[in-house]
SEKETI-488638 format. One record per residue (C-alpha): residue in three letters; x negated, y, z negated; residue number from 1. Coordinates in nm, 2 decimals. Example, Ala and Ser with C-alpha at 12.3 -4.5 7.8 and 13.67 -1.06 7.14 Angstrom:
2
+------+--------+--------+--------+-----+
| code |      u |      v |      w | pos |
+------+--------+--------+--------+-----+
|  ALA |  -1.23 |  -0.45 |  -0.78 |   1 |
|  SER |  -1.37 |  -0.11 |  -0.71 |   2 |
+------+--------+--------+--------+-----+
//
This chain:
84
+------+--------+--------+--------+-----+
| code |      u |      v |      w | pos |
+------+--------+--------+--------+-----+
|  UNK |   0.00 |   0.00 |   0.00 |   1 |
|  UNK |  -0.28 |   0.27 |  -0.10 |   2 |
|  UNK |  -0.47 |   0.20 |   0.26 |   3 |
|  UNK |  -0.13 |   0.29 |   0.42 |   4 |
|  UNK |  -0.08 |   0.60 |   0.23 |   5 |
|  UNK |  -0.49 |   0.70 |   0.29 |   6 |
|  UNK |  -0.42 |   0.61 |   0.65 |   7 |
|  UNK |  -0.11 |   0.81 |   0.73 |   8 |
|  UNK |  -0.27 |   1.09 |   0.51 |   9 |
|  UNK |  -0.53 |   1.11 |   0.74 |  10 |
|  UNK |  -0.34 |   1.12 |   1.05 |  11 |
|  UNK |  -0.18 |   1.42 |   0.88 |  12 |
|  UNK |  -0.50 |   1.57 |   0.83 |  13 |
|  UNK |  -0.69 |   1.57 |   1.13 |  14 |
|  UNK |  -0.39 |   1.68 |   1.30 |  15 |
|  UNK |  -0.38 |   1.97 |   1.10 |  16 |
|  UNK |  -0.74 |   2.00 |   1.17 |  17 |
|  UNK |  -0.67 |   1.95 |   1.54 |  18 |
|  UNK |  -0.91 |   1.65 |   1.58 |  19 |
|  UNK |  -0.77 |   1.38 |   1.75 |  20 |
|  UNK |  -1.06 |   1.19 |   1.86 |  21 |
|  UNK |  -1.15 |   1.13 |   1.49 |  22 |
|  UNK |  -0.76 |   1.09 |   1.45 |  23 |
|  UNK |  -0.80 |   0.83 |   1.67 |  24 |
|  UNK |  -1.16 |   0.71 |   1.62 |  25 |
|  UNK |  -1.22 |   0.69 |   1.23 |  26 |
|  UNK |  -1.02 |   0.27 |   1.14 |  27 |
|  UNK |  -1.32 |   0.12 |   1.41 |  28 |
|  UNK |  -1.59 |   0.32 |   1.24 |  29 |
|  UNK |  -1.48 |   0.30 |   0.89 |  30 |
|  UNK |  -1.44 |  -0.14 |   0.95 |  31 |
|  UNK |  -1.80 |  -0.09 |   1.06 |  32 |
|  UNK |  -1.91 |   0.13 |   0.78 |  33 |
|  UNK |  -1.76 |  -0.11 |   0.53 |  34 |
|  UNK |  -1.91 |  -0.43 |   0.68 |  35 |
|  UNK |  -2.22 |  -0.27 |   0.69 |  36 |
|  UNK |  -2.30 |  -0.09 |   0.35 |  37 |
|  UNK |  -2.32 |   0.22 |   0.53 |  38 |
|  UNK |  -2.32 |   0.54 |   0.26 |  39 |
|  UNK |  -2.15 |   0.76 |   0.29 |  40 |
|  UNK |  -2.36 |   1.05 |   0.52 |  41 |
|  UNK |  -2.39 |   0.79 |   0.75 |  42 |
|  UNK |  -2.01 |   0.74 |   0.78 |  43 |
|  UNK |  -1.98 |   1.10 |   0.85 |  44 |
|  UNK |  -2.28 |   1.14 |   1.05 |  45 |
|  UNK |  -2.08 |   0.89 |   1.30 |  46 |
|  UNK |  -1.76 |   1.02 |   1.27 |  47 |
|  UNK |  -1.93 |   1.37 |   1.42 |  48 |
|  UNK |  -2.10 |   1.19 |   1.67 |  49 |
|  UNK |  -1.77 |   1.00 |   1.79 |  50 |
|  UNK |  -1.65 |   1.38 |   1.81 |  51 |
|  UNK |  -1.95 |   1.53 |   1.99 |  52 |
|  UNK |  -1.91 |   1.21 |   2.21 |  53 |
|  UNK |  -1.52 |   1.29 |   2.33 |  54 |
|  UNK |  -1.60 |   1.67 |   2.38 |  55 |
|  UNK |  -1.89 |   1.61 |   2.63 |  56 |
|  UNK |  -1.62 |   1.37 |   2.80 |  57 |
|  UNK |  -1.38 |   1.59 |   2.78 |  58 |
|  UNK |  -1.57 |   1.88 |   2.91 |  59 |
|  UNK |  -1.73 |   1.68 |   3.19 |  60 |
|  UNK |  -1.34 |   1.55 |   3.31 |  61 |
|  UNK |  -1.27 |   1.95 |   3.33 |  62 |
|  UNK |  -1.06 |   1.95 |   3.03 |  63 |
|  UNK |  -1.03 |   2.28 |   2.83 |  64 |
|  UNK |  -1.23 |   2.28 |   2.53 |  65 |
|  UNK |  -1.08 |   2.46 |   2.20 |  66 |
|  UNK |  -1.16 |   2.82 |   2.18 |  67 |
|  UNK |  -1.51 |   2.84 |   1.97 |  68 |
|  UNK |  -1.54 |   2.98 |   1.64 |  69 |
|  UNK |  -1.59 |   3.33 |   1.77 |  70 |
|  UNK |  -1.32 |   3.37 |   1.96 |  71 |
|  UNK |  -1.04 |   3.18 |   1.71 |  72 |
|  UNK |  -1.19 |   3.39 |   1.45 |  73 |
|  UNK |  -1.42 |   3.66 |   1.53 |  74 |
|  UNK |  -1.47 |   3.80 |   1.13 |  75 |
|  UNK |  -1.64 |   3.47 |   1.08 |  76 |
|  UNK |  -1.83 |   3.44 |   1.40 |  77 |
|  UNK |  -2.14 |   3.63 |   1.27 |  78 |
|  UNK |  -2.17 |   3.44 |   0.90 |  79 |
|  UNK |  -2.17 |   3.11 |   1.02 |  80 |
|  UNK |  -2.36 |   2.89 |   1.22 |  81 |
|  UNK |  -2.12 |   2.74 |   1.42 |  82 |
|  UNK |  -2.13 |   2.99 |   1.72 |  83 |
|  UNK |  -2.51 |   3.01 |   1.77 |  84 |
+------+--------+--------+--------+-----+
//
């Protein structure tokens, strides 16, 4: 019962995130990270990469990316890192 609730809680999350690849992606790696004894930085570390992965494919297939940091929000654009 608690994996179903941390499951649909999820999927509520990253939509409200607006991150469906990790929406999608995160049950295949989190059976890996389990089996595996990954920690949890490593989890993470391919949860990003599983998103970096889908936005290259996405870009390259012509789709529309999200707007960046800058332009979604420009009064946060110069204090973080995100748009250099």
């Amino acid at each position: 019962m608690t994996k179903d609730i941390d499951h649909a809680r999820l999927a509520i999350i990253f939509n409200d995130l607006r991150l469906p690849a990790i929406k999608h992606g995160w049950p295949i790696l989190a059976e890996r990270a389990d089996k595996r004894g990954w920690p949890a930085a490593r989890f993470l570390a391919a949860l990003a990469e599983h998103k970096i992965a889908n936005a290259i494919a996405a870009a390259s297939s012509g789709i529309s990316p999200r707007p960046s940091c800058r332009q979604a929000n420009p009064s946060i654009a110069s204090t973080t890192k995100c748009c250099q």
